[in-house]
C-alpha positions in Angstrom: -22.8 -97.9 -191.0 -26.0 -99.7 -191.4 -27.6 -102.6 -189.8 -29.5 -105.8 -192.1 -32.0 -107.8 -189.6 -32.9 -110.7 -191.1 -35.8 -113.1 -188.7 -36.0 -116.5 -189.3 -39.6 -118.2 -187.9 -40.6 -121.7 -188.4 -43.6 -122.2 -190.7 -46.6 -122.3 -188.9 -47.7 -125.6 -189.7 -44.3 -127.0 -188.0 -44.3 -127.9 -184.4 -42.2 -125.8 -182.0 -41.5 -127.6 -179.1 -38.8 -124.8 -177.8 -41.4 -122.5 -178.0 -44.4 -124.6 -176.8 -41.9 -124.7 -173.2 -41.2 -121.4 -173.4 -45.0 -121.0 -173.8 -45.8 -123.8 -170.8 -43.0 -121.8 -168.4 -44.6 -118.3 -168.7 -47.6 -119.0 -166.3 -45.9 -121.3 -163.7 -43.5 -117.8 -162.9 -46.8 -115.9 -162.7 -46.7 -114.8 -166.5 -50.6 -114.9 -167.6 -49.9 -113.0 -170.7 -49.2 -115.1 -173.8 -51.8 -117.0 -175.3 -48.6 -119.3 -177.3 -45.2 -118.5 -178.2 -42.8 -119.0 -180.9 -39.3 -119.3 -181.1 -37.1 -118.0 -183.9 -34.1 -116.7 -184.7 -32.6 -113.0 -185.4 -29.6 -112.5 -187.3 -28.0 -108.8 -187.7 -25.3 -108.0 -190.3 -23.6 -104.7 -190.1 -22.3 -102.8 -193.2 -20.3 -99.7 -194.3 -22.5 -97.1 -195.7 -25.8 -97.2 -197.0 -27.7 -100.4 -197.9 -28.5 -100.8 -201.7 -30.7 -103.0 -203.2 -28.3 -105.5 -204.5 -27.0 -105.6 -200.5 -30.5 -106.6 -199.8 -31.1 -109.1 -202.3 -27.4 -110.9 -202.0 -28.6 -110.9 -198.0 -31.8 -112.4 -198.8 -30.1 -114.8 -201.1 -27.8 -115.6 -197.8 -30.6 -116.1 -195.7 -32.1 -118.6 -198.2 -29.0 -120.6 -198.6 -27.2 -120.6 -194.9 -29.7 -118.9 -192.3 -32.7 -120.5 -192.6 -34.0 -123.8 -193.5 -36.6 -122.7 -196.5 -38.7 -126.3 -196.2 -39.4 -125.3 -192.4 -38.7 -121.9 -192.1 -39.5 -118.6 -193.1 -37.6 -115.1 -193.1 -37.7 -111.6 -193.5 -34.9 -109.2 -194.4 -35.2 -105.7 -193.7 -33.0 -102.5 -192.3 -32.7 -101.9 -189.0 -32.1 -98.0 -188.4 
């Protein structure tokens, strides 16, 4: 069995206000790390066997048509060992 990870991100020219209170939270628990934060999302699709390239490229094609929003988002498919 083998795992897919595809991570969907907003472009960075698009505003992310979940991320901006993420972001604004951090230091008022005493977190003085992040200079900003973004918020995304993480999808992982398990399959039998080994992942071929037509698995990867019919995953990518899901992620451009269901899992992310391609006018606002970006994504990246890759395996997850």
């Amino acid at each position: 069995m083998a795992t897919i990870v595809v991570d969907v991100m907003l472009k960075p020219e698009i505003l992310d206000p979940q991320g901006q209170a993420v972001g604004a939270a951090l230091p008022r628990l005493g977190f003085t790390f992040a200079k900003s934060v973004r918020q995304g999302k993480r999808f992982e699709i398990e399959i039998d066997g080994e992942v071929t390239p037509a698995q990867l490229a019919e995953v990518s094609k899901a992620a451009e048509t269901l899992l992310a929003n391609p006018v606002i988002e970006t994504f990246t498919v890759r395996v997850e060992n």
